[in-house]
C-alpha positions in Angstrom: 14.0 15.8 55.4 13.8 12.2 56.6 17.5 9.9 55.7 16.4 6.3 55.1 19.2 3.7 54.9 17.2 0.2 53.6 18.6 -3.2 53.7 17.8 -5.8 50.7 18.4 -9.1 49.6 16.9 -11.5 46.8 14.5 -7.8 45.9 13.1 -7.9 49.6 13.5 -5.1 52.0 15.0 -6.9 55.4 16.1 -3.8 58.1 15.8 -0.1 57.4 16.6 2.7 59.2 14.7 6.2 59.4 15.9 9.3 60.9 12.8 10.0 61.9 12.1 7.4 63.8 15.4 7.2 65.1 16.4 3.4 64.9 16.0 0.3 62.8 12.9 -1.3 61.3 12.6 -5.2 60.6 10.4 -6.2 57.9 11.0 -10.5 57.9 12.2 -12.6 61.1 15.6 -12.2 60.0 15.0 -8.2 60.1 13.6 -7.8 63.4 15.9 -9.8 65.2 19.1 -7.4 63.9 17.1 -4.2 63.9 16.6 -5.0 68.0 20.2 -5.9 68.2 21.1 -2.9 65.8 19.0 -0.8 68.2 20.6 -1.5 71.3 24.0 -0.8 69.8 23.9 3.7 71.1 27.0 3.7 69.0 25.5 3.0 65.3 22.4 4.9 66.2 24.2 7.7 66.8 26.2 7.1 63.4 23.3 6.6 61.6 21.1 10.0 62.6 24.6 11.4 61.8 24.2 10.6 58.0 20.9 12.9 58.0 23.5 15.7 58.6 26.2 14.8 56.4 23.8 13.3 53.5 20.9 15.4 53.4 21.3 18.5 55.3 24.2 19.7 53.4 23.0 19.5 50.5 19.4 20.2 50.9 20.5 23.4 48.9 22.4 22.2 46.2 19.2 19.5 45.2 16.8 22.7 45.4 18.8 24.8 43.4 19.1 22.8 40.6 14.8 22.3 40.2 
């Protein structure tokens, strides 16, 4: 189970996020210089691999169930 967060703007993905690799992923100039400043914040790291938990991993079952 991977939780991926992405940022967009004008149809073009800017920053996202994947669980599993653990930080933020720039995609335009823009993007990379917040996903470095995004990645040396510990604090929204660790809120981010958090939403794995509370988005995916809670409910892996209820999405499977329903298949």
């Amino acid at each position: 189970i991977e939780y991926i967060d992405s940022y967009y703007y004008n149809k073009m993905e800017l920053i996202r996020f994947s669980s599993s690799l653990g930080k933020f992923v720039g995609y335009t100039e823009f993007g990379v210089k917040n996903a470095e400043a995004w990645n040396k914040d510990t604090s929204k790291l660790a809120q981010m691999n958090a939403q794995k938990e509370r988005y995916c991993l809670n409910n892996i079952g209820n999405w499977f169930s329903n298949i």
